[in-house]
N, C-alpha and C positions, 0 to 999 in steps of 0.2 A: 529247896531251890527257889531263885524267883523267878514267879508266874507272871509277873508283871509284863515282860516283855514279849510272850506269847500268844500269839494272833487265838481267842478259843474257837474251839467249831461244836456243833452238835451233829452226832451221827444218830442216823435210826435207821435201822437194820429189820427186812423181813427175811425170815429164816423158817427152819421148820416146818416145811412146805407139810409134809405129812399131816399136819394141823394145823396150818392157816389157811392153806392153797385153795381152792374151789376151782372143780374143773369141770367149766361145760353148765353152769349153773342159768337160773335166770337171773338177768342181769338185774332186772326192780326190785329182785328181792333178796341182790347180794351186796352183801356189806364186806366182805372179805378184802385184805389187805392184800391178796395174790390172788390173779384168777388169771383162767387159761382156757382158751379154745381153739377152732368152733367147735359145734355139733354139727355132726352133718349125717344126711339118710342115703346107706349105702341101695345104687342101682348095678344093675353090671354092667356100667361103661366105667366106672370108677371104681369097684371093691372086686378084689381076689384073692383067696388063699381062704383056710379053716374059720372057722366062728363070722363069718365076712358074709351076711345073708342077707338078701336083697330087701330092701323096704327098713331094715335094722338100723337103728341109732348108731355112733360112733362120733367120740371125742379124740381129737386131733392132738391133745396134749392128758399124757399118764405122768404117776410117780415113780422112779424106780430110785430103790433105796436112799430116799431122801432129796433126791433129783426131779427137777422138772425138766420132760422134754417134752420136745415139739414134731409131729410126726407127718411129713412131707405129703403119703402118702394114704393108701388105705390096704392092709394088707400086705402081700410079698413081695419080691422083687417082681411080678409080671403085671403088679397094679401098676395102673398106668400113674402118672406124676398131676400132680393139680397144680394149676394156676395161681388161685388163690391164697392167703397168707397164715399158716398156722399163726399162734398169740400167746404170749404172758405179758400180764398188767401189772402194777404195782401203784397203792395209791400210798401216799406216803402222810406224815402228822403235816398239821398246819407249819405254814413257813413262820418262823419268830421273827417279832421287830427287829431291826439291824439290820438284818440278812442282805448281805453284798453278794456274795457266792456261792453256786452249788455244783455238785458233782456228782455224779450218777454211779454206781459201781456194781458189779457183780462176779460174782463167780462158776468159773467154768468146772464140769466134772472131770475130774481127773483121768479117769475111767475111759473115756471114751474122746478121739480128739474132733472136733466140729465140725462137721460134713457139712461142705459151703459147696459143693460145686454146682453147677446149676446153668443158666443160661436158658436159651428155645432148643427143646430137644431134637425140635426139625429144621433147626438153622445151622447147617451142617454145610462147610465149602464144600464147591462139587455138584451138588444138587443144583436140577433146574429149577427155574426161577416158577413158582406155581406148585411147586412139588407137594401132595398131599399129604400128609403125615396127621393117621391116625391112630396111631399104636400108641404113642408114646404121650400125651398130654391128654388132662379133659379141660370144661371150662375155655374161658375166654385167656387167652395167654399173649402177656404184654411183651414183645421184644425188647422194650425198651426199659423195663426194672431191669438192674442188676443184680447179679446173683446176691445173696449173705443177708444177711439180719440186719433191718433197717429200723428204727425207733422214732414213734410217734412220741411227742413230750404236749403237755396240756395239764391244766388244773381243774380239781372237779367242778361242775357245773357251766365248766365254759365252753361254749360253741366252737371258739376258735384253737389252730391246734398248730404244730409245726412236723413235717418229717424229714428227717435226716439219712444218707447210708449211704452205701451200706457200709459197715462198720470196720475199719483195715486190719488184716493179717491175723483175725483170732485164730488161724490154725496153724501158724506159724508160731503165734506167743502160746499155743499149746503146745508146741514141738519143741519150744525153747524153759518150758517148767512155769510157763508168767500164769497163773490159770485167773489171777487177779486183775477185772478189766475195771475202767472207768471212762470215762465220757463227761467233758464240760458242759453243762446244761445250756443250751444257746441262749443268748443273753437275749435273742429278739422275743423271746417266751414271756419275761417281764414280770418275772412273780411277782404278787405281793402278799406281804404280811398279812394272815388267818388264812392264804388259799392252802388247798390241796394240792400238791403236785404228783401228778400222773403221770408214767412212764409206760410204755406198750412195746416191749419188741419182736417184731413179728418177721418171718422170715421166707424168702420169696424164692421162688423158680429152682426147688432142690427136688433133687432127684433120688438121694439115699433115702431109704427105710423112716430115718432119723436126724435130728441136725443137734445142734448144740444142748451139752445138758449144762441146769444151772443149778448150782446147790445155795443159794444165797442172791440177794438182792441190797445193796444199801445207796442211801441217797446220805452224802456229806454234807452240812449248810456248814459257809465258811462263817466264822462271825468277824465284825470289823468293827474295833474298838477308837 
């Protein structure tokens, strides 16, 4: 066939979380292509349920059968929900000369469909205005993030960053078989040729056990001849 007339592109793909991934690692002395966090130290206003002992480490992102997920909580359904944003990172090769476009992609686990619900657990119509709600969150908790998986985009060693979200209907496009998502890299990001491009989607105000698993990460560079 002729190639001639075919826009090329270069894909690279992190996979293989099993052995790439680093979870919870220190950040100076990781070089890994997938990392995922935080660590945080369970007290008992945040951890409940078996192995969940007070002063104990715990990593907010595990593997399960080849899957990265991200875990809301600490514990059972009676830990309370955290504020803060569970994380997977991805750095991706250097951008090549040319490079007009990118696009970001991944994939959802089959397995299990994206638990986005989320919101202030004490913002509940009805309630008076003042109402104390301490059962149900820890941490400082923003009403104003939306629920679902929102992505920081940046290049390694740069200061400056953009974030975007949150991210529409991934649990819809898991209810409809699409588990292959992608995202166009905002153009106001402004790669250039030898940077790293860095991707983080971290996920906010949920309430299940668990939120989205991912089996796969790829970053497309469109090329333009």
């Amino acid at each position: 066939p002729d190639l001639s007339l075919v826009v090329p592109f270069a894909t690279h793909e992190i996979s293989d979380f099993e052995a790439t991934a680093s979870l919870c690692s220190d950040p100076h002395d990781d070089l890994a292509a997938a990392r995922s966090g935080p660590l945080e130290i369970c007290d008992p206003s945040s951890c409940r349920g078996p192995g969940f002992e007070e002063g104990s480490s715990y990593c907010r992102a595990h593997l399960n059968a080849g899957s990265l997920v991200l875990a809301g909580k600490f514990g059972t359904h009676w830990a309370r929900a955290l504020g803060s944003p569970a994380w997977a990172q991805f750095t991706f090769p250097a951008v090549p000369a040319g490079t007009e476009e990118y696009e970001f992609g991944w994939k959802l686990d089959g397995r299990y469909r994206p638990e986005l619900y989320g919101g202030n657990a004490c913002n509940v119509t009805g309630r008076p205005e003042g109402y104390a709600c301490r059962l149900c969150t820890d941490e400082t908790w923003d009403r104003d993030v939306p629920k679902g998986v929102h992505v920081l985009w940046t290049a390694a060693g740069r200061k400056d960053f953009l974030i975007r979200g949150p991210v529409n209907r991934l649990g819809e496009n898991w209810d409809d078989g699409n588990f292959a998502q992608s995202l166009p890299v905002p153009t106001e990001l402004k790669l250039r040729p030898g940077e790293y491009p860095v991707v983080t989607l971290m996920t906010f105000s949920q309430y299940p056990a668990f939120v989205s698993c991912l089996t796969s990460c790829i970053m497309l560079q469109h090329r333009l001849t």
